[in-house]
N, C-alpha and C positions, 0 to 999 in steps of 0.2 A: 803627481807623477815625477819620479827623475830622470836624468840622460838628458843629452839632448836634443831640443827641439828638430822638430823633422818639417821643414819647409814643403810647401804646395809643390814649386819646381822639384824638388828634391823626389819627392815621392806625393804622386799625386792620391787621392781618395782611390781605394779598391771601385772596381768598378767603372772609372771615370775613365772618357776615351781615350787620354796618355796615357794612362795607369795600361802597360801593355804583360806585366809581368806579373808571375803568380803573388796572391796577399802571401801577405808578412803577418797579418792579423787572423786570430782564432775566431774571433769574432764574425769574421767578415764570412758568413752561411747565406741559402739563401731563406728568405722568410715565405711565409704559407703563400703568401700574396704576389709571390716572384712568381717572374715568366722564365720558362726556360730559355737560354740561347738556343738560334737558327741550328746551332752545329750541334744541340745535345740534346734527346729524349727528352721530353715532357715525363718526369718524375710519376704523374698522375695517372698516364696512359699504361694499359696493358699492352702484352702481344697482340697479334690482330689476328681475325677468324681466318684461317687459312684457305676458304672458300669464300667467302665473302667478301675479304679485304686483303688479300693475297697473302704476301710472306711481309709486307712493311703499312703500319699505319693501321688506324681504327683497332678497334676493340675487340676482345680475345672474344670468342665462344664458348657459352658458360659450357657446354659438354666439354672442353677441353680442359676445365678445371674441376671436371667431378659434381657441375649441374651446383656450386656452389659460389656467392661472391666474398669478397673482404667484409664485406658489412652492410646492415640490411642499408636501403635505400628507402626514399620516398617513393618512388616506383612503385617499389614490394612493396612497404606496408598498405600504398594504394590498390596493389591487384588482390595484397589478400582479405579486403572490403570487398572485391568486388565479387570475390569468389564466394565469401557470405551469402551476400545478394543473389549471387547465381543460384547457392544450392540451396536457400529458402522458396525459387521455385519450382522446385525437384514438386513432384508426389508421387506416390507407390501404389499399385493395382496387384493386390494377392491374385494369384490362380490364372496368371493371365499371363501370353495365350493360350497357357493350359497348367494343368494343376501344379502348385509346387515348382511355379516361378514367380517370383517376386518382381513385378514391372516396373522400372523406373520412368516415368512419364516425364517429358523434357516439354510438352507444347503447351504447357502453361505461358513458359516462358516467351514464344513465339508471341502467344496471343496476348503478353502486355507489352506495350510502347517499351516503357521503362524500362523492361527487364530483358528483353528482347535487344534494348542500346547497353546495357551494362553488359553483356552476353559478349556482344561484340568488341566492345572496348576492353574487355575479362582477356577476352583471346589475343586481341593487337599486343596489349602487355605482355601477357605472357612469350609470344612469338618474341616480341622485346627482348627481351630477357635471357631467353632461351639460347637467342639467335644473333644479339647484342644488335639490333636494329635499332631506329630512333623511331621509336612511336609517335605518331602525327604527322608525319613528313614518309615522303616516300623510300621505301625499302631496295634494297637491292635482291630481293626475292623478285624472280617474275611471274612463277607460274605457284596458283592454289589446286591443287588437287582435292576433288571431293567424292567421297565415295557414294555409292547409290545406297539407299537415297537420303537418308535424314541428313548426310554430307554437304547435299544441297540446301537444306535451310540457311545455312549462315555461310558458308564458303563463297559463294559471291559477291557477299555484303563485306566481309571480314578481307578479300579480296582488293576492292575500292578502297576502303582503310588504306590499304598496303603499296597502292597503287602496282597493284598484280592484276594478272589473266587467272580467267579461273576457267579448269579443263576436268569436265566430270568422268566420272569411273562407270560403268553401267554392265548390266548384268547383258548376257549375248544376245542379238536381236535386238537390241532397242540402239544401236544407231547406226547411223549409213555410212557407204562408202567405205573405201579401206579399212581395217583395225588391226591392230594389235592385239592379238587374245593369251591369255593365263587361262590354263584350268588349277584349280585350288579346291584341297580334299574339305571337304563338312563332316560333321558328327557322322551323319550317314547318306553318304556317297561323294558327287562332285559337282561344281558352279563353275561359272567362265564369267574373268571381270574382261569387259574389252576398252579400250581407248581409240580412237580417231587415228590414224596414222600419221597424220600432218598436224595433229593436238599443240603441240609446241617445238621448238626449237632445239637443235642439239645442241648441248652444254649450256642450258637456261637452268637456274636452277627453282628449285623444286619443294614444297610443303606440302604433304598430307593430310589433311582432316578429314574427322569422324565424328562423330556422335561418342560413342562406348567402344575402348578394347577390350576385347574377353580376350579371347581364346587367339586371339591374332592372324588367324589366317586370313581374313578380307584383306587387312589392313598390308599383309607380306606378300601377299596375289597385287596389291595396288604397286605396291614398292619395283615390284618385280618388270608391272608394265612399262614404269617412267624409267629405269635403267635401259627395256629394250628400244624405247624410243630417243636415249641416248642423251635424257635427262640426267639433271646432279641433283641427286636428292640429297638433301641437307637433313630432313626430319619429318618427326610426327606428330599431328599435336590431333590432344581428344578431351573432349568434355569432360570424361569422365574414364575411370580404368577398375577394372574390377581385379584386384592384385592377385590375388590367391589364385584365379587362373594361368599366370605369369604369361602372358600375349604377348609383351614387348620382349621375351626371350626368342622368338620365332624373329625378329625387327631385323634387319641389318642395318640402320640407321637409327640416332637419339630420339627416342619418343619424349616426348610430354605434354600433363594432365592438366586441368583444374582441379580437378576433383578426383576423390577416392571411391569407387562403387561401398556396400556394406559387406564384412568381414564375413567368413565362412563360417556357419556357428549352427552347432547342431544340437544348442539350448543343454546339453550334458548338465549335471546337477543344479541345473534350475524348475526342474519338474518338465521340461519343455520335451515333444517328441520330435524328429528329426521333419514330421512337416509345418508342424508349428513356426516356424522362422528359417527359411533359405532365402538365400542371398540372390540378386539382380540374376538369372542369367542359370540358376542351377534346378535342377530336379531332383524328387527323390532319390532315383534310380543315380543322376549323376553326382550326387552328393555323397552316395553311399561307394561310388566306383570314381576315384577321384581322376581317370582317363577317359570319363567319359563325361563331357564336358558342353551345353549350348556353345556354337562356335559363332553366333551372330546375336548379341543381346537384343533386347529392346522389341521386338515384334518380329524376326523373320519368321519364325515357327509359323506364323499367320495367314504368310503369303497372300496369296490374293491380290497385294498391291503393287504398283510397278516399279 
């Protein structure tokens, strides 16, 4: 190098506690391994979820960025193992419970150890993610909503994960005391979801679970009750979504899935007739009249149960 030398007093190392002055060096950046100064941004950090973590501090909400990150994560590629797992316990019941619906049976899963903790830990990630929570440690979600009934399988359990209250959703008549009631239209005619009226707190916020969105109305009759109780509903999350019915259009809040139900397919130049293969949740009759739609997948047509 030439010039002259530049003495310690003179100009101490950038960075050093005399050194109070901007560098003089191009050099002097900071590296991967640097901590940001007290007075400036952590470079690494996002905006923070504007319900969760107000307007300064902690991490954006992946809805806020279009449900998408910079780059996948160990995280992701671990929930999308886990989503594997999950939907290798799927199995499917032609004709049931009635012709020309295609049943997606989910209580395989229930009934193994294994698949039943993947299930759960499937869904904490996701909420993760979704919601930018720290998975394993407790959330700032308080309250699980779950809808009657398959809602209750896992919403209590996935609840304790989260270190949440969990407040179920139930058809009219099955609980006491005060409630809050929705009536909400079906295929043919109408249902009442009610909730507790002292269920939870005002301005606690709020997660929905279900089993399967079709058609959306349970899940926008649920949505509807945690607003009149004066809930913050942040979102929705569900097993599973059967797309081609578009349910989360009905949403007023970010829904999300594990899983995709199967695609709408009426076998066209495969030799296939339009009952040979329907989808989770459709009928001949509603396959052929795309308005006219199963609005409760999975078994309501069945009724009978509570």
């Amino acid at each position: 190098m030439s010039g002259t030398p530049v003495s310690f007093d003179q100009h101490p190392p950038h960075g050093h506690p005399s050194n109070t002055g901007p560098s003089t060096q191009s050099s002097d950046k900071p590296s991967t391994a640097s901590h940001a100064p007290d007075t400036k941004p952590d470079p690494t950090d996002t905006a923070p979820h504007p319900i969760l973590h107000g307007k300064t501090g902690g991490p954006l909400n992946n809805a806020a960025q279009g449900g998408q990150s910079a780059a996948p994560s160990a995280s992701a590629t671990k929930l999308a193992h886990l989503k594997s797992k999950v939907k290798s316990g799927l199995r499917q019941f032609p004709d049931f419970p009635s012709k020309g619906v295609l049943f997606e049976d989910i209580m395989p899963i229930f009934a193994s150890h294994a698949l039943h903790t993947t299930l759960i830990e499937a869904l904490e990630l996701q909420i993760a993610e979704a919601f930018q929570t720290q998975a394993g440690e407790k959330s700032e979600i308080d309250v699980i909503v779950g809808l009657e009934s398959r809602g209750f399988l896992f919403g209590p359990a996935l609840a304790l994960r989260l270190g949440a209250g969990f407040v179920p959703v139930r058809k009219q008549g099955k609980l006491p005391g005060p409630c809050e009631t929705v009536t909400y239209k079906k295929e043919y005619g109408e249902d009442v979801f009610q909730m507790q009226s002292d269920a939870f707190k005002s301005g606690q916020k709020v997660v929905i679970v279900d089993d399967i969105i079709a058609t959306g109305g349970t899940a926008a009759a649920a949505g509807q009750l945690v607003r009149k109780l004066g809930g913050t509903l942040l979102g929705f999350v569900f097993m599973m979504e059967l797309d081609f019915l578009k349910g989360r259009e009905k949403l007023d809040a970010p829904a999300y899935t594990l899983l995709s139900g199967q695609e709408e397919s009426s076998g066209e130049g495969k030799g296939e007739t339009i009952d040979d293969k329907l989808p989770l949740g459709r009928t001949k009759e509603s396959a052929e009249e795309a308005n006219k739609s199963v609005t409760d997948t999975g078994g309501s047509l069945a009724e009978g149960r509570p």
